[in-house]
C-alpha positions in Angstrom: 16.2 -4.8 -13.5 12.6 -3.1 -14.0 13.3 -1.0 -10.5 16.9 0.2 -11.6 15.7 1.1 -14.7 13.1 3.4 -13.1 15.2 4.2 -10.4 17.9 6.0 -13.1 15.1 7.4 -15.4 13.5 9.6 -12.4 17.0 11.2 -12.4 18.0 11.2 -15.8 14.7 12.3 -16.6 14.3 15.5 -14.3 17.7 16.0 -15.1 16.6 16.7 -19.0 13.6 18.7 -17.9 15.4 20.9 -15.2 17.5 21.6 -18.4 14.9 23.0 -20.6 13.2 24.7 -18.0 16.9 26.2 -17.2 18.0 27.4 -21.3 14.4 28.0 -22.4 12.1 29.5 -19.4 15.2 30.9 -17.4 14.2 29.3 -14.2 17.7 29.6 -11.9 16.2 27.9 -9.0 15.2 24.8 -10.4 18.0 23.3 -9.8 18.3 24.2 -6.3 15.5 23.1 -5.7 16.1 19.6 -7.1 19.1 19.5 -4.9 17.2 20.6 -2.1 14.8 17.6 -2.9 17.7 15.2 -2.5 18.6 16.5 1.4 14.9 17.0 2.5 14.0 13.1 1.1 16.8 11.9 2.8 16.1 12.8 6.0 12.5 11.9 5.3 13.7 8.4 4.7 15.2 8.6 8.0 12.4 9.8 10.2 10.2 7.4 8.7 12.7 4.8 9.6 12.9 6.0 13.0 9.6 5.8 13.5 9.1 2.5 12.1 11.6 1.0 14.7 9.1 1.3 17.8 6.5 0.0 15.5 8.8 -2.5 14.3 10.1 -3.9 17.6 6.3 -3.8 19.1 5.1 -6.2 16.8 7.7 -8.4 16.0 7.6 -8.8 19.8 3.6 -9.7 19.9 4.5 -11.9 16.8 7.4 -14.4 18.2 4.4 -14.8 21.2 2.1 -15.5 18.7 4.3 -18.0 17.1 5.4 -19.8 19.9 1.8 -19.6 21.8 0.8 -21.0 18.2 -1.9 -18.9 17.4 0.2 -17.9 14.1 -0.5 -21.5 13.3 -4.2 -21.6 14.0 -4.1 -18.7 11.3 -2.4 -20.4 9.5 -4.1 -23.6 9.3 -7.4 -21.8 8.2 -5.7 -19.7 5.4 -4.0 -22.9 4.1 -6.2 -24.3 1.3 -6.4 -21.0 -0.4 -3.3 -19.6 -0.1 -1.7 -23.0 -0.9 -3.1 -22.4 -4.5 -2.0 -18.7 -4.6 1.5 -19.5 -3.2 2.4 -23.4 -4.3 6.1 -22.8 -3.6 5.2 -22.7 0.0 5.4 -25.6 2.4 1.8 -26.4 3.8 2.4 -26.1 7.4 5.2 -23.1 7.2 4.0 -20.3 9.8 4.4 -17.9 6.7 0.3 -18.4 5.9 -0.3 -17.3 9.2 2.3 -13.6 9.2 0.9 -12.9 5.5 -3.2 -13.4 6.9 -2.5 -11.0 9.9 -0.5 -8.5 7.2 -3.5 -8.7 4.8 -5.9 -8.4 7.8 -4.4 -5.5 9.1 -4.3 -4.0 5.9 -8.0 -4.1 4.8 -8.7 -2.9 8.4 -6.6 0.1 7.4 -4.1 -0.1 10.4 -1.1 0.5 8.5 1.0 1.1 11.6 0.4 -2.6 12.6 0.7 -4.4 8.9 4.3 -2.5 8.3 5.8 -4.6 10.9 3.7 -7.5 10.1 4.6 -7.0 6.0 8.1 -7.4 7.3 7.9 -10.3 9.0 6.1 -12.3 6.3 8.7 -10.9 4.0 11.3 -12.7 6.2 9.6 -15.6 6.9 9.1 -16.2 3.0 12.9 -15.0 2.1 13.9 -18.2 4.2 12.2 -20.3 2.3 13.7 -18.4 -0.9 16.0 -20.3 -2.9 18.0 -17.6 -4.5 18.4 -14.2 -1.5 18.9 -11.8 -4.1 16.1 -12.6 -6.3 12.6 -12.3 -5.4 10.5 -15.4 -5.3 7.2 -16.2 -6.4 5.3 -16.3 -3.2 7.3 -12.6 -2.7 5.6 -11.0 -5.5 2.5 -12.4 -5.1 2.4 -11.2 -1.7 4.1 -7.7 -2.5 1.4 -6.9 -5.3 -1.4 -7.9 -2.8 0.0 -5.3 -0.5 0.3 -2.7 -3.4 -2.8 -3.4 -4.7 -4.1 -1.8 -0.8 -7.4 -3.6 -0.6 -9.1 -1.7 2.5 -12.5 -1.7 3.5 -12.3 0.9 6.3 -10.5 4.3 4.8 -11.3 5.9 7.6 -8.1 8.5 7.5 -10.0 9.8 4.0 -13.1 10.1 6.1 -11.2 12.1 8.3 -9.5 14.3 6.1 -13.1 15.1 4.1 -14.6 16.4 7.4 -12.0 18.6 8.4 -12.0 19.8 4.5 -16.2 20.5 5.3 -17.7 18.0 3.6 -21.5 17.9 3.3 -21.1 14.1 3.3 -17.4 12.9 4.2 -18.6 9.7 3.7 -20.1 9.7 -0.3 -16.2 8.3 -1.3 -16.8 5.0 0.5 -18.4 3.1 -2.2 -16.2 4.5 -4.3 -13.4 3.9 -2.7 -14.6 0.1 -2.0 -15.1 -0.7 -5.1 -12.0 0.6 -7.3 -9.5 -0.8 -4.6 -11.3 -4.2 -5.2 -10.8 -3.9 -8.8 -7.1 -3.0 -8.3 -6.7 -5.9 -5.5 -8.0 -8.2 -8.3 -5.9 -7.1 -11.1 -3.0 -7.2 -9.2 -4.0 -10.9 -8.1 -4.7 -11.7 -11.9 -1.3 -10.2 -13.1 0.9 -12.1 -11.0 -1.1 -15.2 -11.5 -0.9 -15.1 -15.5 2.7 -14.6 -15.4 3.2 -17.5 -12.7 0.6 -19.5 -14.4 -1.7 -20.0 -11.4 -5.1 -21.7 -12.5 -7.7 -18.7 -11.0 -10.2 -21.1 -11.5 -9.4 -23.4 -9.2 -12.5 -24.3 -7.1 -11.2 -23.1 -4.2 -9.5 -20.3 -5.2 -13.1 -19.2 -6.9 -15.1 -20.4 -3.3 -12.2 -18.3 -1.1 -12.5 -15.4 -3.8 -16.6 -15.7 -3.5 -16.4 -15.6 0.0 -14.7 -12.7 0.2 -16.6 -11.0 -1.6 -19.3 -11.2 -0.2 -17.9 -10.3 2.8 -17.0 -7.1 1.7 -20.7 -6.7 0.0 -21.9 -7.5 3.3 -19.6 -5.0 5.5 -20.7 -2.6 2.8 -24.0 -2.9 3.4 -24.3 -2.4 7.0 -22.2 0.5 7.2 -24.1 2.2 4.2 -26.9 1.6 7.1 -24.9 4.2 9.3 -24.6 8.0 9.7 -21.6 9.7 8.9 -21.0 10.2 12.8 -21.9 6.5 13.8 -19.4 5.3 10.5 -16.7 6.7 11.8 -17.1 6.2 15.5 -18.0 2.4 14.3 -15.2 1.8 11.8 -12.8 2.7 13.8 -14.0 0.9 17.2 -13.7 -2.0 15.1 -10.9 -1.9 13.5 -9.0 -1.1 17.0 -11.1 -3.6 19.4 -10.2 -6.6 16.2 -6.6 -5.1 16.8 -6.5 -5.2 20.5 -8.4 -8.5 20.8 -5.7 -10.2 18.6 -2.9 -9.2 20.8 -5.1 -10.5 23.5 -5.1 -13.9 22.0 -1.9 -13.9 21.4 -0.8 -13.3 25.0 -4.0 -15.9 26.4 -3.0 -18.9 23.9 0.7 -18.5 24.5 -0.5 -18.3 28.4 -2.0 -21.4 28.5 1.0 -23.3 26.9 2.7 -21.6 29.8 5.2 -19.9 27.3 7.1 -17.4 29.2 5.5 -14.4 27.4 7.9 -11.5 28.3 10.8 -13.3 27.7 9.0 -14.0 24.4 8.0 -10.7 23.4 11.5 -9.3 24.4 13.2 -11.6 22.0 10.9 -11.0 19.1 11.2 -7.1 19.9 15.0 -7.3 19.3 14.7 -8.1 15.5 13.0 -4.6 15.1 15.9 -2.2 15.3 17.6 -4.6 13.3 15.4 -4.4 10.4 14.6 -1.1 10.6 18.4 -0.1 9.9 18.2 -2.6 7.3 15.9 -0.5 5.3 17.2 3.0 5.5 19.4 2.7 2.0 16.6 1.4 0.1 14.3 4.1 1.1 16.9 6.9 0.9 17.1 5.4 -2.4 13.8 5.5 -3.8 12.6 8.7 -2.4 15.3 10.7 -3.3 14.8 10.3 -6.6 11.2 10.7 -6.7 11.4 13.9 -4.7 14.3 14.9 -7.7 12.0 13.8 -10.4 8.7 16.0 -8.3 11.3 19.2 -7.9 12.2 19.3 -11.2 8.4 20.0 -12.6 7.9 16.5 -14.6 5.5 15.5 -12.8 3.7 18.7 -13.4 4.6 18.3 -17.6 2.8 14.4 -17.3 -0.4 15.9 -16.2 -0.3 18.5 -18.9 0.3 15.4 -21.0 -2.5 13.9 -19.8 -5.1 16.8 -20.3 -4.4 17.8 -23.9 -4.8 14.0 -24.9 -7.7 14.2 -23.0 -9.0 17.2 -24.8 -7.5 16.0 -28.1 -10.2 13.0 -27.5 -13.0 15.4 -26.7 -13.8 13.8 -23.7 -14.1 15.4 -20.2 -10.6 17.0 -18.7 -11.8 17.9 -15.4 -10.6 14.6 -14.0 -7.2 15.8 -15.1 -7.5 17.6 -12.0 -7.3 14.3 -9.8 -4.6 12.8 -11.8 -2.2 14.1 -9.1 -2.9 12.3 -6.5 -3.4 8.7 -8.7 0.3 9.3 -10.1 1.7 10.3 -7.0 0.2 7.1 -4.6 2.8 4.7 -6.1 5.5 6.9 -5.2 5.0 8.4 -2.1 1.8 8.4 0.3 2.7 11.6 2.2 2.7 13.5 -1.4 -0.4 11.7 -2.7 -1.7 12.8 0.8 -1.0 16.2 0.2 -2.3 16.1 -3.7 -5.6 15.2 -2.6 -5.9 17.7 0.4 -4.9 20.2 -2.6 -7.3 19.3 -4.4 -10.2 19.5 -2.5 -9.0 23.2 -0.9 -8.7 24.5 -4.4 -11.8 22.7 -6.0 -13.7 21.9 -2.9 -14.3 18.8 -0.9 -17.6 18.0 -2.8 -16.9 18.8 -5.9 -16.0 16.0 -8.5 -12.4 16.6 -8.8 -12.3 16.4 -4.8 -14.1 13.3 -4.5 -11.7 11.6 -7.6 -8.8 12.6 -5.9 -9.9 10.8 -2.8 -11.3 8.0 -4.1 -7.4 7.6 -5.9 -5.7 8.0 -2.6 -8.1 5.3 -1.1 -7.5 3.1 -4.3 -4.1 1.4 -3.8 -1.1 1.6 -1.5 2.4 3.0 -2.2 3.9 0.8 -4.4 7.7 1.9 -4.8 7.4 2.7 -1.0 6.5 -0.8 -0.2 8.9 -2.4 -2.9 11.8 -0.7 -1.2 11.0 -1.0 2.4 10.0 -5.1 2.1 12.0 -6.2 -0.7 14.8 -4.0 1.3 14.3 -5.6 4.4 15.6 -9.0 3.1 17.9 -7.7 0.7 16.5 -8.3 -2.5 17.9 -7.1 -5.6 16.3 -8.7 -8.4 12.4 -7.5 -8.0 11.6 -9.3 -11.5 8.0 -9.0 -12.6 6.5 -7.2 -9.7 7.2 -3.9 -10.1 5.3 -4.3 -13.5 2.2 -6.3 -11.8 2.3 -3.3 -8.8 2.2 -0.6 -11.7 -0.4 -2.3 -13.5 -2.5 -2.7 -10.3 -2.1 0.8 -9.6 -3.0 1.6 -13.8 -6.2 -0.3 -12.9 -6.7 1.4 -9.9 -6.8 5.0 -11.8 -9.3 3.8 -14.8 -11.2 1.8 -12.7 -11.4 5.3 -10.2 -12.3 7.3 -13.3 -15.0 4.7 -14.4 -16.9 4.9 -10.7 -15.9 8.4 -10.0 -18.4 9.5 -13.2 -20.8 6.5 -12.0 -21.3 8.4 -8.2 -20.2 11.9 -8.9 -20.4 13.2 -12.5 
């Protein structure tokens, strides 16, 4: 219900303001260029589900060898006591643990290419165990917010972008970064877990929670220890050698159980076209209408919102600047992408505005992006409460980016 409504308001709303700017500024082209929007998103949606389907069929393949190998289930098995507590619908031994570790893996690691396809297949996994296949399960939002909320340790695509923008320091964000998609991961996790009623302070749940953070203390520490040149080179040598070294194990375990692991991998692969047709509606869907509401100027009237109260307050407005980029990540990471690159041509890579805006882009993933594309994939149609916990993980995502921005930068 929540996602239709929004779905209908980003039309209905640039609509209304592609009106006034019509009868009271005289702009003829706006809506042109609204309609525009609908046939360049569209085939956006397309290409992006074209190029998923390689992805797609590549993994799914090196998954069905991991599951019938059973290193899925050696995941699995070590994941169990703590995701048992964050997902109690969920049968003990079900594979599912094992698909939603190597998702969330992949994800902090920043490989997005490689946790897609493994999102995917933990969304499937836990729709067969889903009661009702048009409405979204527990265990589905729970795992979607997680995904929304982005935790990633490594942004090393940000790092990227910062040097080839001239950064004295492309890597000054990392902290940042760190530390305000933790706080989003978090308030995600507590979101869905006060509307599910999941005890947070469950021993384990605080031990698993504890452990993990201090991982991430730890990780942060040692590459603090690095020069930019080394950080980059390091982050991503490991992110790719974890990568590779997975597949590896998949192929050796499933080797030694002398499973046939071609035949294997070819019958996994064939799911990926499959699902990757599957999700071309849903996406069509959702990024039409964003690109509508983005043609249309709204977006450009909520950040003018959003300065005047700011000023109205007397507080600082040059964050305002950055705002771009934090509305746009739930809605589309190409255009958050592009905010942020904006920002630091027109304000600089080092200046506060520039380090904000990347420090939001780092901060969270796309959230209507992902809702579409996972809950799509299985055909949900009843998203229930997790659009509202993925918009409030993203809400916490922009204070808490404000809040550390001012801490490192202003």
């Amino acid at each position: 219900m929540a996602l239709n409504v929004i779905w209908l308001a980003f039309f209905v709303i640039a609509f209304l303001v592609g009106l006034g700017k019509l009868i009271f500024a005289g702009d003829t082209g706006v809506f042109s260029a609204m309609i525009q929007s609908t046939f360049d998103m569209a085939k956006t949606a397309f290409e992006i589900c074209l190029g998923l389907t390689g992805v797609l069929t590549l993994w799914l393949g090196f998954m069905k060898v991991g599951e019938r190998g059973g290193a899925v289930e050696i995941l699995a098995r070590i994941v169990r006591p703590f995701f048992h507590r964050l997902f109690p619908e969920l049968p003990r031994d079900h594979p599912v643990h094992g698909a939603m570790v190597m998702n969330f893996a992949a994800n902090m690691l920043g490989l997005d290419n490689a946790a897609t396809p493994l999102g995917l297949e933990a969304m499937r996994r836990l729709q067969e165990l889903n009661p009702d296949k048009e409405r979204a399960s527990n265990a589905q939002i729970m795992f979607l917010v997680l995904n929304t909320s982005g935790l990633t340790l490594i942004p090393i695509s940000i790092l990227v972008y910062r040097a080839q923008m001239g950064a004295a320091n492309p890597t000054d964000v990392f902290l940042p970064i760190l530390l305000t998609t933790f706080f989003a991961t978090v308030g995600g996790l507590v979101a869905v877990a006060l509307v599910q009623r999941i005890n947070l302070f469950d021993p384990v749940i605080l031990a698993w929670l504890g452990g993990l953070s201090t991982l991430v203390l730890g990780l942060l520490w040692l590459l603090r220890q690095m020069s930019p040149e080394n950080l980059e080179v390091a982050s991503t040598l490991i992110a790719n050698l974890i990568l590779f070294g997975v597949i590896i194990g998949f192929l050796g375990l499933a080797t030694y159980r002398r499973i046939n692991v071609y035949e294997t991998f070819i019958e996994g692969a064939k799911e990926g076209f499959g699902v990757a047709i599957k999700i071309v509606p849903y996406l069509v869907a959702i990024l039409v209408a964003i690109g509508v509401f983005r043609a249309s100027g709204a977006m450009d009237f909520v950040i003018d919102g959003a300065r005047a109260i700011a000023g109205w307050f007397g507080g600082r407005t040059d964050f305002v600047d950055a705002l771009p980029t934090a509305i746009m990540k739930p809605l589309s990471g190409s255009g958050a992408r592009g905010m942020m690159v904006d920002a630091m041509q027109v304000h600089g890579a080092d200046s506060f505005t520039g380090r904000m805006a990347c420090t939001f882009q780092g901060a969270t993933d796309t959230t209507f992006y992902i809702i579409a594309v996972y809950f799509g994939s299985v055909g949900i149609r009843l998203t229930r409460h997790a659009v509202a916990c993925g918009l409030f993980a993203d809400l916490v995502a922009i204070v808490a980016g404000i809040f550390v921005a001012f801490m490192f930068f202003g």
